[in-house]
C-alpha positions as a Markdown table, in Angstrom:
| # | Residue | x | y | z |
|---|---|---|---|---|
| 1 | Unk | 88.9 | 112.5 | 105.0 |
| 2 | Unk | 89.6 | 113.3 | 101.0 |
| 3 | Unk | 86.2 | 112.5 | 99.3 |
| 4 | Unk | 86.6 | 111.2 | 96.0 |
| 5 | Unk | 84.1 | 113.1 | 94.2 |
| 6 | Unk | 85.0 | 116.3 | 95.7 |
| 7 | Unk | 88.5 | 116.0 | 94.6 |
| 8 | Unk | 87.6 | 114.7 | 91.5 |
| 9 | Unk | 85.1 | 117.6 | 90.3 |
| 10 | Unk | 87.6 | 120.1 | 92.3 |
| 11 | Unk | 89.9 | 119.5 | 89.8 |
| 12 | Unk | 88.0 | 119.9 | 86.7 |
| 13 | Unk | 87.2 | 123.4 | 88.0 |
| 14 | Unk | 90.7 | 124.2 | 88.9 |
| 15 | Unk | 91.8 | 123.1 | 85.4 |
| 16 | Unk | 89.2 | 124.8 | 83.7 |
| 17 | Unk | 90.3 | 128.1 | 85.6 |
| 18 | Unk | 93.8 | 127.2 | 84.0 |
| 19 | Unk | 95.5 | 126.4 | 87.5 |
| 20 | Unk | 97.3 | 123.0 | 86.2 |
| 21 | Unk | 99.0 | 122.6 | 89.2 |
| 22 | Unk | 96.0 | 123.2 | 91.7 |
| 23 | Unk | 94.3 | 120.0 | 89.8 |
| 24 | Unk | 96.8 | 118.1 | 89.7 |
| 25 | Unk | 96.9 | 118.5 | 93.4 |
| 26 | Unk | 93.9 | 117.7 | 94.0 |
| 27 | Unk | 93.6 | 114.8 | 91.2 |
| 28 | Unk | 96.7 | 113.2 | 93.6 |
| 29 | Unk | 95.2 | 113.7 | 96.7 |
| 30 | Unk | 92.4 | 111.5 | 95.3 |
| 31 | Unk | 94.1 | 109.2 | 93.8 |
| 32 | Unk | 96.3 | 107.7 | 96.7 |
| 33 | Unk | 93.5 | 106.2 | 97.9 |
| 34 | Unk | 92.3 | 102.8 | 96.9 |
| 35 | Unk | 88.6 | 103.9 | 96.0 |
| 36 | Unk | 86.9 | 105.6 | 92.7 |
| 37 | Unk | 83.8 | 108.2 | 92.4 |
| 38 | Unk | 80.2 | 107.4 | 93.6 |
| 39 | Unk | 78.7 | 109.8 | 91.2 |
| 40 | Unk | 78.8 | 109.4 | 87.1 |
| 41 | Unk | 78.7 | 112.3 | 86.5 |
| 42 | Unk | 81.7 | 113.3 | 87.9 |
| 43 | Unk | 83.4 | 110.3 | 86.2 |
| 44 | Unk | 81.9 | 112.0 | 83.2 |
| 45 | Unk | 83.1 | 115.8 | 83.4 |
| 46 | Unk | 86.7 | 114.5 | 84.2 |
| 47 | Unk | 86.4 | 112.3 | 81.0 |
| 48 | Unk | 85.0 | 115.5 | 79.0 |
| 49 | Unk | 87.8 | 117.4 | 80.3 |
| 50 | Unk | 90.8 | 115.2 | 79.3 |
| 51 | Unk | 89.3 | 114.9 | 76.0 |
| 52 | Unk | 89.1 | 119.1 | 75.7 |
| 53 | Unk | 92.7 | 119.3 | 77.2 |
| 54 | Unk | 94.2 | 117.1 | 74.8 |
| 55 | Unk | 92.7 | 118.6 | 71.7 |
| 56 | Unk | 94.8 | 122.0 | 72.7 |
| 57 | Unk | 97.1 | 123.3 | 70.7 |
| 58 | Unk | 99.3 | 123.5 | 73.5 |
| 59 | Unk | 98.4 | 120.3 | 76.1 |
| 60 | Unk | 99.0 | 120.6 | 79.8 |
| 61 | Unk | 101.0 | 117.6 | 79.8 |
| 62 | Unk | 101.7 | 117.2 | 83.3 |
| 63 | Unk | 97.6 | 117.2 | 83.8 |
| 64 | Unk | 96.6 | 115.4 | 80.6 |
| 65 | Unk | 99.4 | 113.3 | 82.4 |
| 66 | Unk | 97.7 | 112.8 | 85.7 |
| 67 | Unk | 93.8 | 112.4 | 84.2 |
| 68 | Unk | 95.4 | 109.4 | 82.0 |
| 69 | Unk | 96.5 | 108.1 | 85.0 |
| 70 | Unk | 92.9 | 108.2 | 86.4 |
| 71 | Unk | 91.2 | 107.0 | 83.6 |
| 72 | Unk | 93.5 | 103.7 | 83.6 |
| 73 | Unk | 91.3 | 102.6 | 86.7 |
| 74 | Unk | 88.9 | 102.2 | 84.2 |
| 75 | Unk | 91.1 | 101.1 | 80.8 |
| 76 | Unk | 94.1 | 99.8 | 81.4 |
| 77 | Unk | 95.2 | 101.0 | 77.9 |
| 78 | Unk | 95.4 | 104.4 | 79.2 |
| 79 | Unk | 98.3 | 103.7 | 81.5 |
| 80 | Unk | 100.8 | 103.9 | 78.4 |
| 81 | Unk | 99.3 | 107.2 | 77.3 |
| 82 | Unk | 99.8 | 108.5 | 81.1 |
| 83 | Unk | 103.2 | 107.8 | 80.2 |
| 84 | Unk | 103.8 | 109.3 | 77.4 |
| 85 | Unk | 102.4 | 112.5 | 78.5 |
| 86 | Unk | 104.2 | 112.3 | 81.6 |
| 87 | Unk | 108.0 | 112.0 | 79.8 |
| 88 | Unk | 107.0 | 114.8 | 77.6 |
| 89 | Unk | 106.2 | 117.0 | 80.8 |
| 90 | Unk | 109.7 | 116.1 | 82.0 |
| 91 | Unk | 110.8 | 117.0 | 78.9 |
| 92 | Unk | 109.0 | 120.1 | 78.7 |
| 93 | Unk | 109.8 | 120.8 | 82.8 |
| 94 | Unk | 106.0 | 121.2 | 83.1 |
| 95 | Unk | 105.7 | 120.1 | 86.9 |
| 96 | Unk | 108.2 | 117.2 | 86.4 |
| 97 | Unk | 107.9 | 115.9 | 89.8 |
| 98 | Unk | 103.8 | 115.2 | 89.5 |
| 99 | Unk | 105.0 | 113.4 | 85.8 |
| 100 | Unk | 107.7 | 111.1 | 87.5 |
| 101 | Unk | 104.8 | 110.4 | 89.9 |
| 102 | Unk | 102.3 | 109.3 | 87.8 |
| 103 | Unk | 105.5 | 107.0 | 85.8 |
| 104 | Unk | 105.7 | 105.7 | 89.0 |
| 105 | Unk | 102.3 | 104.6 | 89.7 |
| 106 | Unk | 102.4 | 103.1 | 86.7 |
| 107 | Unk | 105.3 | 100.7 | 87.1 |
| 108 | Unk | 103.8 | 100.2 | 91.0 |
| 109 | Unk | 101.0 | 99.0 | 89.2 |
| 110 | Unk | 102.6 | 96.5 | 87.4 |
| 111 | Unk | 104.8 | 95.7 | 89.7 |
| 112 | Unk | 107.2 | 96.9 | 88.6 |
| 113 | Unk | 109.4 | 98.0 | 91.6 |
| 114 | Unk | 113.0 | 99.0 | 90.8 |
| 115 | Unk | 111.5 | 101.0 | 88.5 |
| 116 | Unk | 108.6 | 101.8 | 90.3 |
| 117 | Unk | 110.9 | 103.4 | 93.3 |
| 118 | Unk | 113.3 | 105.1 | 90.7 |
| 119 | Unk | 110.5 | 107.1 | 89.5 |
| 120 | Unk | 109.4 | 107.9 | 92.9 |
| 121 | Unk | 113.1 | 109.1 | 93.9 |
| 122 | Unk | 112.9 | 111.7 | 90.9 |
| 123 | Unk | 109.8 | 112.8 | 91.8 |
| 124 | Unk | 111.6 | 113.7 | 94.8 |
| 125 | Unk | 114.6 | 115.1 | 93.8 |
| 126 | Unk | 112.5 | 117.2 | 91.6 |
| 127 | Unk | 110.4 | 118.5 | 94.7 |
| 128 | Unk | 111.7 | 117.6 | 98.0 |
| 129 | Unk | 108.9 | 118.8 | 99.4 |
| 130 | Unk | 106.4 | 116.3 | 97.3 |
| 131 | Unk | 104.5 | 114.7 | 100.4 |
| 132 | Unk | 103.1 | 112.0 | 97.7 |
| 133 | Unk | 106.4 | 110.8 | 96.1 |
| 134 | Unk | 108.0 | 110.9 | 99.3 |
| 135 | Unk | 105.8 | 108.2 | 101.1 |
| 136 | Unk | 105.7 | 106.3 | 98.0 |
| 137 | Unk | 109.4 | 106.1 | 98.0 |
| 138 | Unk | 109.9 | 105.0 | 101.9 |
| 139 | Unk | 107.0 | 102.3 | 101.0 |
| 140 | Unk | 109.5 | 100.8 | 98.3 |
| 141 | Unk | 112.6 | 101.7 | 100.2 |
| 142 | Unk | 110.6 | 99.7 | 103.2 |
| 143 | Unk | 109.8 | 96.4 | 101.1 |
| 144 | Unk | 113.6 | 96.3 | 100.7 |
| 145 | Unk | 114.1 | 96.2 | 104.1 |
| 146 | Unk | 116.0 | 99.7 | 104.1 |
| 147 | Unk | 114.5 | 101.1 | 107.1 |
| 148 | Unk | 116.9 | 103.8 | 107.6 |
| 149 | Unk | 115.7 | 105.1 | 104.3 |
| 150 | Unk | 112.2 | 104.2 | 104.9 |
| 151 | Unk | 112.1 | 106.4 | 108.2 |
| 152 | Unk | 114.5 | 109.6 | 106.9 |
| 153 | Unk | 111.5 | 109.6 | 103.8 |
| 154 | Unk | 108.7 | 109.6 | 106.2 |
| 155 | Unk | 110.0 | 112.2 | 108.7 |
| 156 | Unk | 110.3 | 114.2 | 105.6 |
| 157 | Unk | 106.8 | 113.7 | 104.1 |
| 158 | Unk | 105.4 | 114.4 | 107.9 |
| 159 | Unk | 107.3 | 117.6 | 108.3 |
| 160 | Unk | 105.9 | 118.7 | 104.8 |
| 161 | Unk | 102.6 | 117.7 | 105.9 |
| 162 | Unk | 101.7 | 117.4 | 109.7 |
| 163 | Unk | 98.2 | 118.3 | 109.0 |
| 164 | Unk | 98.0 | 115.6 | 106.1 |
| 165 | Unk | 96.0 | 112.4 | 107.9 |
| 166 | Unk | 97.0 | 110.3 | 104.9 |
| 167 | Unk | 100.6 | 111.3 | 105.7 |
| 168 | Unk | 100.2 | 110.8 | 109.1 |
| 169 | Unk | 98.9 | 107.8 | 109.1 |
| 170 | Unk | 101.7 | 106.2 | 107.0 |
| 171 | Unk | 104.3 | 107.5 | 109.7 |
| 172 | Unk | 102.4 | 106.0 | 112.2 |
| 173 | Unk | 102.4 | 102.6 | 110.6 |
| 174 | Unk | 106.2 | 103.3 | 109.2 |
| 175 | Unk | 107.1 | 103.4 | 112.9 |
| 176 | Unk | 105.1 | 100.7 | 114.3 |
| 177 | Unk | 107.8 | 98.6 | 114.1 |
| 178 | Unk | 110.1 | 101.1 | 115.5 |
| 179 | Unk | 108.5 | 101.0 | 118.7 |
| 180 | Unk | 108.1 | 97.5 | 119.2 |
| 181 | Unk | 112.5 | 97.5 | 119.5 |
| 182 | Unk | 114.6 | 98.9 | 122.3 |
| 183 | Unk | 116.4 | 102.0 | 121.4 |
| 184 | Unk | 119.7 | 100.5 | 121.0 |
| 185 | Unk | 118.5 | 97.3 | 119.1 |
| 186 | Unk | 117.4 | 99.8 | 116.8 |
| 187 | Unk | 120.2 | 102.2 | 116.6 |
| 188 | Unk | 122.5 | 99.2 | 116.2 |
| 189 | Unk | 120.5 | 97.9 | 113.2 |
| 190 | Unk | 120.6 | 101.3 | 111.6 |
| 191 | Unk | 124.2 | 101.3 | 111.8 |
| 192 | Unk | 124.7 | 98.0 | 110.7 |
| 193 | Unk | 122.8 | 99.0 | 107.9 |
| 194 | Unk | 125.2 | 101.9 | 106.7 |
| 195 | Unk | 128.1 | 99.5 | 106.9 |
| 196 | Unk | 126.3 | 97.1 | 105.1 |
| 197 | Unk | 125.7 | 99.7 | 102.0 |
| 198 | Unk | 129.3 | 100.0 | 101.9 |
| 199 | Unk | 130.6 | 96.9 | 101.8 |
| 200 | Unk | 131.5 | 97.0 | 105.1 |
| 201 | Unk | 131.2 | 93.5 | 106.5 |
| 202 | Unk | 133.5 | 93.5 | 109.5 |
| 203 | Unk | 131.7 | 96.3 | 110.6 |
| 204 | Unk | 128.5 | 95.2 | 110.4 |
| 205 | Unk | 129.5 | 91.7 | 112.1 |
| 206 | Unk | 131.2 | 93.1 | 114.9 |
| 207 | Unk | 128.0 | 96.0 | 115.4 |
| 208 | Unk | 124.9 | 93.2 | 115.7 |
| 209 | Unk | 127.4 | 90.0 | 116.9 |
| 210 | Unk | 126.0 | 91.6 | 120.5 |
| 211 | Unk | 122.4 | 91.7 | 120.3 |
| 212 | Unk | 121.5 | 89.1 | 117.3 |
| 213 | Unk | 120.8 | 86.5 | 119.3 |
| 214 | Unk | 118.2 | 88.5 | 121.6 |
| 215 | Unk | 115.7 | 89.6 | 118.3 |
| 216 | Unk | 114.1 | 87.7 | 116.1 |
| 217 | Unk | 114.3 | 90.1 | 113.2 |
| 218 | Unk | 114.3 | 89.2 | 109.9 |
| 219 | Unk | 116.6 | 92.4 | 108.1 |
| 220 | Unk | 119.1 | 91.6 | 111.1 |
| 221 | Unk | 119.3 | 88.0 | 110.2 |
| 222 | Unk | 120.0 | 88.7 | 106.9 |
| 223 | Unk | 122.6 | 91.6 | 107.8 |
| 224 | Unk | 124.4 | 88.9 | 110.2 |
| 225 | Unk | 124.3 | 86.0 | 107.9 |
| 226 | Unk | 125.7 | 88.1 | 105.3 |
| 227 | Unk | 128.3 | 89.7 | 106.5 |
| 228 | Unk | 129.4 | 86.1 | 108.5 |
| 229 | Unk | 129.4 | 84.8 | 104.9 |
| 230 | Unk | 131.4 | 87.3 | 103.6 |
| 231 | Unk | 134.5 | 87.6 | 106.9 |
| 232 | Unk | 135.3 | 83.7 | 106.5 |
| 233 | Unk | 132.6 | 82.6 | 108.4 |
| 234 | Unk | 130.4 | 81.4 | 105.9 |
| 235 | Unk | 128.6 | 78.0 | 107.2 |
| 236 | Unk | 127.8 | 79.7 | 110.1 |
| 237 | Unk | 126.1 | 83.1 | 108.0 |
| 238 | Unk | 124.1 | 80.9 | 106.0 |
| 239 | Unk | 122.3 | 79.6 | 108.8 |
| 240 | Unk | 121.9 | 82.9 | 110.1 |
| 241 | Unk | 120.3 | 83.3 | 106.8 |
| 242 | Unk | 118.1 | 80.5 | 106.7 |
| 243 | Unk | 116.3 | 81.2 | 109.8 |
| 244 | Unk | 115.2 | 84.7 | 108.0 |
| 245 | Unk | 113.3 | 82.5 | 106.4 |
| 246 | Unk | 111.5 | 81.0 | 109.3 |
| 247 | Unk | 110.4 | 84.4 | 110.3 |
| 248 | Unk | 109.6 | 85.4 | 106.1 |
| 249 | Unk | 109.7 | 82.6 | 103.8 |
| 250 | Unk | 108.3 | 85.6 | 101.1 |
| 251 | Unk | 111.2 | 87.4 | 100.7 |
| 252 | Unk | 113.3 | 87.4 | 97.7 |
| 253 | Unk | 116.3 | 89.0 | 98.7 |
| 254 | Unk | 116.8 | 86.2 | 101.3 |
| 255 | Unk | 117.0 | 83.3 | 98.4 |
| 256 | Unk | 119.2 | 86.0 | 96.6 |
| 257 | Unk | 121.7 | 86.4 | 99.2 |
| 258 | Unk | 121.8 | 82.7 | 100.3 |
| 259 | Unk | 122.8 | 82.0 | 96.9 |
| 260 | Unk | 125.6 | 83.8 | 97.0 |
| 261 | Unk | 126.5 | 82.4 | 100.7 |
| 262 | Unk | 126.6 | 79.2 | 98.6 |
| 263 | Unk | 129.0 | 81.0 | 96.1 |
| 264 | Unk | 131.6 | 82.0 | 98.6 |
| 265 | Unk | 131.0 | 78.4 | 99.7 |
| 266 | Unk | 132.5 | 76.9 | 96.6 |
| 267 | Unk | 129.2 | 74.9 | 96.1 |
| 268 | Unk | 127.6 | 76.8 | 92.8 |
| 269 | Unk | 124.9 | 73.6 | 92.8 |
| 270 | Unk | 123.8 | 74.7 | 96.1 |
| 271 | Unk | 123.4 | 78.2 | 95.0 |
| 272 | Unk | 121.6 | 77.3 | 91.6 |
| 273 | Unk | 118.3 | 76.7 | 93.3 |
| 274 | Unk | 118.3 | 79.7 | 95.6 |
| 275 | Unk | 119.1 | 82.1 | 92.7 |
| 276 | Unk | 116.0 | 80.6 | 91.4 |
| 277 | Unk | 113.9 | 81.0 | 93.7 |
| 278 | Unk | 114.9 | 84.6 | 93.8 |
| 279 | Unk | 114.0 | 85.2 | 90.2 |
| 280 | Unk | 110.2 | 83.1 | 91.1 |
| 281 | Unk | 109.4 | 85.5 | 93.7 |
| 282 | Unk | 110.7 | 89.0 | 93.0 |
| 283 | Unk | 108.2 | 90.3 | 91.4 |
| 284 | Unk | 108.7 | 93.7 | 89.8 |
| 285 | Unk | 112.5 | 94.4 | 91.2 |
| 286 | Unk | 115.8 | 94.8 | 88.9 |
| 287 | Unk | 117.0 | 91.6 | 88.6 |
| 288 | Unk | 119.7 | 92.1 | 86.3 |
| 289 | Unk | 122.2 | 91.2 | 89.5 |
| 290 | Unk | 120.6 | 87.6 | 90.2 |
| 291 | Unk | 120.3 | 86.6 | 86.9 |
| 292 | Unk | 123.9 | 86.9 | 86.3 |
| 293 | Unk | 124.8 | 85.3 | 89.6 |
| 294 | Unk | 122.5 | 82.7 | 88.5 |
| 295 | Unk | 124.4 | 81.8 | 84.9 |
| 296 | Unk | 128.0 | 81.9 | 86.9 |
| 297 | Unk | 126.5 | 79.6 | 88.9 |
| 298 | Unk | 125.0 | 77.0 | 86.4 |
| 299 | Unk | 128.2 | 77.8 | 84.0 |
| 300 | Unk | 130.7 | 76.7 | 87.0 |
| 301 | Unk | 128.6 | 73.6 | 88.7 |
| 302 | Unk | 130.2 | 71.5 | 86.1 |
| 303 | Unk | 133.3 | 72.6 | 87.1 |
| 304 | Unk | 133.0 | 72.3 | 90.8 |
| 305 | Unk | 135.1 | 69.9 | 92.7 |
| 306 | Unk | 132.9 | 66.9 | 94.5 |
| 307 | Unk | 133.5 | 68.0 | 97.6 |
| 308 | Unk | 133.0 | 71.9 | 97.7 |
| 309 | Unk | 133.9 | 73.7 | 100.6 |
| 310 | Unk | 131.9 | 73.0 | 103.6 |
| 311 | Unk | 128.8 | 74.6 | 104.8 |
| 312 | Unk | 125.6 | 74.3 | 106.2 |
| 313 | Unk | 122.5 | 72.6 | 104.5 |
């Protein structure tokens, strides 16, 4: 198990010793758990050392970065100043993928999503091999309901690190669900999923129209209600879509995509509410999209004829 305290005074002697990217190691593998030091004094030579580092001519951004990061457990002031260290290490290409990281963190914890996973994905991209970023980017990519992605990320973070418990763990309870569903169930949904992120509804209709109604499941609810709603079969995809909801009334994306089941419908009223209710419970995620769908909607209902085309309430 990472202890706390060890990390935390491990990395004030790496840093001292000059080996930035040791600390900040070591700083992240403390970090990703949800716990704090036992001992003050080793709250107290971290805090010593980030006020040394940051009097330096020339800062180790990337670290300063990473021990503002730490510090906002205590102040939550210091989360903008472990962003502005951070974009200067990107600037300065001093371990960029540790800086988008710790940006990251930041938005995650103000839930801040989109933004949140975009970070995490540069992270990446900066170090594929980044076992942190990588399992913080299938968590996001796994709230979205993009298990594809979620799985691909976590294979990647295990094969990094197979010894890591904290990354084995995660894969463990990234597949859980994996195992619960019957190989095919599962490669259908997968593929279903591809089509889906290309528009390609037919596709998707004609790949889960086989096994939908044997899984109660709510991403292949929402994959078959859409892409009925989008192939001319749209009363029939929006109750598809309102049974996700019996299995997760929580989810945003469902309102979101009911909405605009209601759209293809021809009744914006109906969709009005549901784009709502998207915007009420989406937390941190973009939500440039819904907002616009939302003012169509309210700037046609005026306009919409008093008997809209049918569909299922």
């Amino acid at each position: 198990m990472d202890q706390f305290d060890a990390l935390l005074v491990k990395a004030v002697a790496q840093a001292r010793l000059g080996l930035d990217g040791d600390a900040i190691t070591s700083l992240n593998r403390a970090l990703r758990h949800d716990r704090v030091e036992t001992r003050p004094t080793a709250f107290l030579s971290a805090l010593a050392l980030t006020g040394e580092l940051g009097s330096r001519p020339r800062r180790p951004t990337s670290l300063l970065a990473t021990l503002h990061r730490y510090l906002r457990i205590y102040d939550a002031a210091q989360a903008s100043v472990a962003v502005r260290y951070a974009e200067q290490a990107i600037a300065a290409g001093d371990h960029p993928a540790d800086a988008h990281l710790t940006i990251g963190i930041v938005h995650l914890k103000h839930n801040r999503r989109a933004r949140a996973l975009a970070s995490f994905r540069a992270a990446v991209a900066a170090e594929p091999r980044h076992p942190i970023a990588l399992v913080r980017a299938a968590n996001l990519h796994g709230l979205r309901g993009d298990l594809p992605e979620k799985d691909r990320l976590m294979t990647a973070a295990f094969e990094v690190a197979p010894e890591d418990h904290w990354v084995a763990e995660a894969l463990q309870a990234a597949t859980q669900y994996l195992q619960r569903q019957p190989r095919d169930f599962r490669a259908a949904v997968w593929m279903a999923t591809a089509f889906f992120n290309e528009n390609q509804f037919v596709e998707v209709r004609d790949v889960l129209e086989p096994i939908v109604h044997h899984h109660k499941e709510r991403n292949t609810y929402l994959l078959y209600g859409t892409a009925l709603s989008r192939t001319g079969r749209v009363p029939e995809g929006i109750r598809w879509l309102e049974q996700s909801l019996e299995l997760d009334a929580d989810f945003w994306f469902t309102y979101y995509l009911i909405g605009v089941a209601w759209t293809y419908a021809g009744d914006y009223r109906a969709a009005i509410p549901k784009f709502e209710e998207a915007l009420r419970r989406a937390g941190g995620w973009d939500m440039t999209e819904t907002e616009y769908a939302l003012k169509v909607a309210r700037e046609m209902a005026p306009h919409q004829s008093a008997r809209p085309a049918p569909a299922a309430r």
